[in-house]
N, C-alpha and C positions, 0 to 999 in steps of 0.2 A: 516576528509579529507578536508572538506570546509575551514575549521581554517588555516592546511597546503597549500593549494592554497592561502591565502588569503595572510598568511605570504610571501610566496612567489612572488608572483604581487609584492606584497609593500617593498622588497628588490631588486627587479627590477627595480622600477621606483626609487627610491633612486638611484642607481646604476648608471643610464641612465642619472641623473642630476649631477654627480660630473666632477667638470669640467676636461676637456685635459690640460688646463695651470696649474692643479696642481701640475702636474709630472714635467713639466719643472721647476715651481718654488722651490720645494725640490729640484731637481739635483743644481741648480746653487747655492742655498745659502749652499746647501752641502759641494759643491766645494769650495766655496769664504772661510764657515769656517775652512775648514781642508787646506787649501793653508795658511790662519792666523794661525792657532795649528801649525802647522809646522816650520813655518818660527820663531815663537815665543817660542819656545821649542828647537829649533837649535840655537837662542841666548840665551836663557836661560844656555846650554850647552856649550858654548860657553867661555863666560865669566866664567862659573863657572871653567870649564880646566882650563884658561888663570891664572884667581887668584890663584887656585893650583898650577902652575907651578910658579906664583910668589914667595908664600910661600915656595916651596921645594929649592927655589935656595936663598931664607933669610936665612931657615934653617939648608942647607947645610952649610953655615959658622960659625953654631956654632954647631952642630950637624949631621954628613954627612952620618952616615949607622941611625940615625933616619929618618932624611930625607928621605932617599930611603925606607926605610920600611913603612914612612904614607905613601906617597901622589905617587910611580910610581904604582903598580897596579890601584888606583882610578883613575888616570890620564889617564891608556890605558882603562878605563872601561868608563871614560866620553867620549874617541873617539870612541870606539866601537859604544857606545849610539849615536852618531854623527851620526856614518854614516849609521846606520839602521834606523837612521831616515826615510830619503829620499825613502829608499826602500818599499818593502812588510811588512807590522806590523803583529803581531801574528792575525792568524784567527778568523773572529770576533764568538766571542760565543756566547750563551743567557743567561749562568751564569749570576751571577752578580759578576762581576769583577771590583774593585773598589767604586766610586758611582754609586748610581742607579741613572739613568737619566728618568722620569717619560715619559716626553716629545720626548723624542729620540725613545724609547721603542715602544710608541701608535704612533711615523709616520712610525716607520720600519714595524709595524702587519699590521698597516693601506696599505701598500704596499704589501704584502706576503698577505693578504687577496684578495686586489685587482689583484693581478696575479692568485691566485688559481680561481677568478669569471669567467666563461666564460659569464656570462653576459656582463659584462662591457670592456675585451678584443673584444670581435666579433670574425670576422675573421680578425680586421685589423693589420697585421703586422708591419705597422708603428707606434702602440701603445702598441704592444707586445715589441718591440723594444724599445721605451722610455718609459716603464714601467721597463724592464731591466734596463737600464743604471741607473733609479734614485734609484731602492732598492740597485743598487750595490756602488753609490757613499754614501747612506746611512750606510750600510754597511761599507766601507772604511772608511767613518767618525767615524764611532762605534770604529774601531781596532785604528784607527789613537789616538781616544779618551782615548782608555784605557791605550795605549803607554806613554802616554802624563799624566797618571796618576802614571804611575810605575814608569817615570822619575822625579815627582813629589815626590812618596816616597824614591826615591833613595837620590834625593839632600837632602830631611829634614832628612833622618840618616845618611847621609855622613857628613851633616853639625853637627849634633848631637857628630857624635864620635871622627872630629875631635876639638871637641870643648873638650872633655875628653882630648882625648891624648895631646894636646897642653897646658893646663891647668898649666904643669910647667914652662911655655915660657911667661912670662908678653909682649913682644914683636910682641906678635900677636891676641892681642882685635881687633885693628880695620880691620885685615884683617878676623876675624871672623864675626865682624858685618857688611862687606861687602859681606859675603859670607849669613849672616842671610835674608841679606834687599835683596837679589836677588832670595831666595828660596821662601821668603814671597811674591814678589810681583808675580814670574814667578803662584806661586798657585791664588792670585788674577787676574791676568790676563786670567787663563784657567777659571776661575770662572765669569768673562765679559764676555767673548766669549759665554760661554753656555747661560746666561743668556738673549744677543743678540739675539743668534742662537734661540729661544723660540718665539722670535716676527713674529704671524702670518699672511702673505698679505693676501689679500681677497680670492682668489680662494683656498689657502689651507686651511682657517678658514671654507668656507663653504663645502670642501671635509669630511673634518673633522666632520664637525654639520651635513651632510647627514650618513655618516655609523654611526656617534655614534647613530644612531634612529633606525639604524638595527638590529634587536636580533641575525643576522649570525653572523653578525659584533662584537658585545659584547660576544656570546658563543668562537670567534674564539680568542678575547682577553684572555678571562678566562682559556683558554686551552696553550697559547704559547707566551704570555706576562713574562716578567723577573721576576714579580713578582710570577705569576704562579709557574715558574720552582723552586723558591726558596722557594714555602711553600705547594707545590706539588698541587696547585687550581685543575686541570685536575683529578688527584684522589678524593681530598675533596668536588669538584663540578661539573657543566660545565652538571647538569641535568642527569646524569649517574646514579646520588645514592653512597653510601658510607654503607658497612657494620660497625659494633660496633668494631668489629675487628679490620678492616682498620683503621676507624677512631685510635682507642686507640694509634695500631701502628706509624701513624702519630703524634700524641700529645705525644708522648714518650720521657721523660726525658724535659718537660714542666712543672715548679711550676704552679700550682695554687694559687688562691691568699690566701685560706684558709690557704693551706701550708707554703708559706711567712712569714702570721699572727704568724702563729704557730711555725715559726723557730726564729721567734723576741722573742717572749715571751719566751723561750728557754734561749737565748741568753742574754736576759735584768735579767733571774735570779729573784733577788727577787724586782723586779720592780712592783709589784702589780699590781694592778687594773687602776693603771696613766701611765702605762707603754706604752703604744700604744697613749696618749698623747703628752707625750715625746718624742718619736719617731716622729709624725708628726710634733713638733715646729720644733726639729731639722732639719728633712727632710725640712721645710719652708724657715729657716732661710738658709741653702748650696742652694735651689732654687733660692732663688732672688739673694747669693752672686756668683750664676752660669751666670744667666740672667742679671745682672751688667757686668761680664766680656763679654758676650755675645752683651752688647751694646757699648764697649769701642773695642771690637775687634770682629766685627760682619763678616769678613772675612777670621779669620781662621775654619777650620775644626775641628783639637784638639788642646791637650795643647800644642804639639810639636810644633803645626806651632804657638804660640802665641810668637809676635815680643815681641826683649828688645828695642825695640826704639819706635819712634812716627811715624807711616805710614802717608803719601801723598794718601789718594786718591783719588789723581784726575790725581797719574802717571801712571795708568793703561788704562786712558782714550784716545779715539785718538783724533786727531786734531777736525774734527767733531761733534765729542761726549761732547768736550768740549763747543761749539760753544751753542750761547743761543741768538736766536730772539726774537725781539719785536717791538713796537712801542707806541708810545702816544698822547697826544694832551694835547694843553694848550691854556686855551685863554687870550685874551689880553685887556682890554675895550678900547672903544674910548679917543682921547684926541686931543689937539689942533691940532699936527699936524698926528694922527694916527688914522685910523678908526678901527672900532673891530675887531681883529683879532682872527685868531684861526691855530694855530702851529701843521699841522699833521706831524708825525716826525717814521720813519723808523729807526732800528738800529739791531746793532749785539752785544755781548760781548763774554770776551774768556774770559771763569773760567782758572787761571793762578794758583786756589788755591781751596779750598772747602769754604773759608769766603768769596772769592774775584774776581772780574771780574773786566777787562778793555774793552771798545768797542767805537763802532765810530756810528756816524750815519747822517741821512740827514733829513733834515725836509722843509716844503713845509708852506710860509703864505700863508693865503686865507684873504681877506677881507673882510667883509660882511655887510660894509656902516656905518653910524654914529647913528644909531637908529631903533627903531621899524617903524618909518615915512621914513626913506632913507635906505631901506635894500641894497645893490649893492656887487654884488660879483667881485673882483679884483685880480690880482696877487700883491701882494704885498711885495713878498719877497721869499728868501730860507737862507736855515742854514748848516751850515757844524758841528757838536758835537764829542767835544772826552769825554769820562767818563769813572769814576775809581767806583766803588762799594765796601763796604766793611763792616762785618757782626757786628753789635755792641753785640746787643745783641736778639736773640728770632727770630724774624719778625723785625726785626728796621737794617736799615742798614745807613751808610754816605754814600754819595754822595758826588761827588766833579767834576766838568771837566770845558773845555775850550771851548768856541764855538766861531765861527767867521757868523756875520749875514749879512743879505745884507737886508734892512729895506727900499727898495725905489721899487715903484711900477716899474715893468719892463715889455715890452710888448714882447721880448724873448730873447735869452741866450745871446746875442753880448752884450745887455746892461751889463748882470753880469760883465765887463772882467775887467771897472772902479775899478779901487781898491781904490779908495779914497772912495768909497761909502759902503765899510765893516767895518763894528764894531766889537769887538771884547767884551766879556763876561767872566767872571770869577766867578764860579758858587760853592759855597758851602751849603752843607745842609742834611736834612732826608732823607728816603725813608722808605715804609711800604709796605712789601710786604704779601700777602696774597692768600690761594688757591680760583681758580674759576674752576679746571678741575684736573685730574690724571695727564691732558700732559698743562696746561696753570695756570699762576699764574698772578693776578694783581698786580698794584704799584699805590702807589700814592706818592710823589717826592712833598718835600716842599724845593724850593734855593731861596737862598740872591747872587745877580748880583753885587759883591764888583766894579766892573768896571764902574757900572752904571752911575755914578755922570760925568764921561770924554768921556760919550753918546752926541753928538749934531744934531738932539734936545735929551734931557734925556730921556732916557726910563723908566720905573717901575720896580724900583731892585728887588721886590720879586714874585718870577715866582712859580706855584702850577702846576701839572699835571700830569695825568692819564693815564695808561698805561694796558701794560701787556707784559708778555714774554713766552717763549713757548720753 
């Protein structure tokens, strides 16, 4: 009875710390992803109609009841798909309907548990209220999500069959691997999203790290979780007990691995006592040539979705997503007429490619005197940089960009406006970039300044510096 009090306090106080902005934060990124699955699946639809309706009217001139036999029923069945987009999607289930989403699964329980606590509702109705709204947009995203699955398998065997039927028409390769490169990317695309949709801000990360400590909270998983309903956990577990019965009933029509063994050695014949050897090289050898195709095409699902062409991906990516900060610094030593410098330098790139980025950036001299005996800090300067990146081999990359510098001490902005007093740089060379974090990567940049020698006074052609990007 003590134990049960105890648990309970300490499901309480768990309860009582998960924050209110967590409910807001699942509704809105709810919303924001299923407003992208939509809009991104109505193009997908879209285009995919548009190029069937191309082909049916190529085809109609050499073929005109073929024509109409492939592509009008697909065509009224792409706008059906269309317009049921936008509306109600099928109700959301707990089967597992398509992929299992692990992620999706543990915020929807995580929500259906929090409604059933009356601890953590109260009596306040304004939190009974936006605990609704976010399991239902949850929810919405689930059906919206499975929608967006079945339109997925619909275009990879539509694209499939017409890729048969057509197969006498030399005439229409490339309108099939423009209907291939739209099926593959529209699945890469729903597969970003999810992937996105997974990153969790603070108040849900620690919503989250509070129930998973609760044993209400995990018994209530084990009972009504996707995975549950799909290997019946509730019956097998969840602290109820299980008769030998049940149990058998449940593992019914489940090989063993005994049985396996024994249905090989069956099958291998008079394979002897190396027969189960044999078996595992081979087994070895289709593993690594499965995990090879798996690194070469690590965004399809099966073989159906594996492209015949070379995917982009960095087309799936948004504006954003492409976007890649950083900054560096580089120093300069003293000379006749320059005191020590040091180049802090801000910047962006845009991957325009998976080897390759362009970006711009601004950098900022510091002076800091002629010596250990005259330290003095100064403005000395700023920089304007453009740069190209691009992947040689491994961690090694080329560099190359333009920069225009202003190398005259300034005491503020009116002086920069002289443009006789900017120089201009021509920058080629390495880069080496290397991990310092999951989300940050350093650089180090070795360039030769080809411009350098028609500097007056001459600068020091060959520039070293240190970075990072993020």
């Amino acid at each position: 009875m003590a134990t049960r009090c105890v648990a309970q306090d300490s499901t309480l106080a768990a309860l009582q710390q998960v924050p209110g902005k967590y409910l807001s934060e699942v509704k809105g990124k709810s919303k924001k992803f299923e407003k992208k699955l939509t809009s991104r699946t109505d193009k997908a639809l879209s285009r995919f109609q548009k190029q069937e309706e191309k082909m049916q009217r190529k085809l109609a001139k050499i073929d005109s009841v073929a024509a109409k036999n492939i592509f009008t029923r697909s065509i009224d069945s792409l706008g059906a798909l269309k317009a049921n987009l936008r509306g109600k999607t099928a109700k959301y289930e707990k089967a597992l309907n398509g992929q299992y989403n692990g992620y999706l699964d543990t915020l929807t329980n995580s929500l259906s548990f929090l409604k059933d606590s009356k601890e953590f509702l109260g009596k306040s109705k304004e939190m009974k209220d936006k605990l609704n709204s976010s399991l239902q947009s949850v929810k919405e995203l689930q059906s919206k999500l499975q929608y967006a699955e079945q339109v997925k398998a619909y275009i990879r065997e539509r694209r499939q069959l017409l890729k048969s039927q057509l197969s006498q028409y030399t005439a229409f390769s490339k309108d099939l691997q423009k209907l291939n490169k739209e099926a593959y990317y529209y699945a890469q695309q729903i597969r970003e999203y999810k992937e996105v949709f997974k990153d969790r801000k603070k108040a849900e990360a620690k919503a989250l790290a509070l129930l998973q400590k609760t044993k209400a909270f995990n018994n209530f998983m084990e009972k009504n979780s996707q995975l549950a309903s799909l290997f019946n956990f509730n019956r097998m577990g969840g602290g109820s007990g299980m008769s030998s019965a049940d149990l058998e009933q449940s593992l019914a029509g489940l090989q063993t691995r005994t049985q396996v063994e024994q249905l090989i050695q069956q099958r291998m014949g008079g394979g002897g006592p190396n027969a189960n050897a044999a078996v595992s090289q081979q087994m070895e050898a289709a593993r690594s040539q499965f995990n090879e195709l798996k690194k070469n095409f690590p965004d399809a699902d099966n073989a159906a979705e594996m492209p015949d062409f070379k995917p982009n991906e960095m087309k799936t990516k948004s504006f954003l997503q492409r976007l890649e900060f950083g900054g560096n610094v580089q120093f300069q030593r003293s000379s006749k007429y320059f005191p020590t410098t040091s180049d802090i330098a801000g910047q962006v790139a845009y991957k325009f490619h998976k080897n390759g980025s362009a970006g711009m950036g601004v950098a900022y001299k510091v002076g800091m005197g002629t010596g250990w005996d005259n330290i003095a800090i100064s403005h000395q300067g700023v920089g304007f940089r453009s740069f190209v990146d691009w992947k040689l081999k491994g961690t090694f990359f080329m560099n190359g960009g333009y920069e225009q510098n202003y190398n005259v001490p300034f005491g503020n902005f009116n002086d920069l406006k002289n443009a006789d007093t900017w120089t201009g740089s021509g920058l080629i060379g390495i880069s080496k970039k290397y991990k310092i974090s999951s989300k940050m990567k350093g650089t180090a940049v070795l360039l030769y300044d080809f411009l350098a020698n028609t500097h007056v006074p001459r600068t020091d052609p060959i520039k070293f510096r240190l970075g990072y990007n993020f």
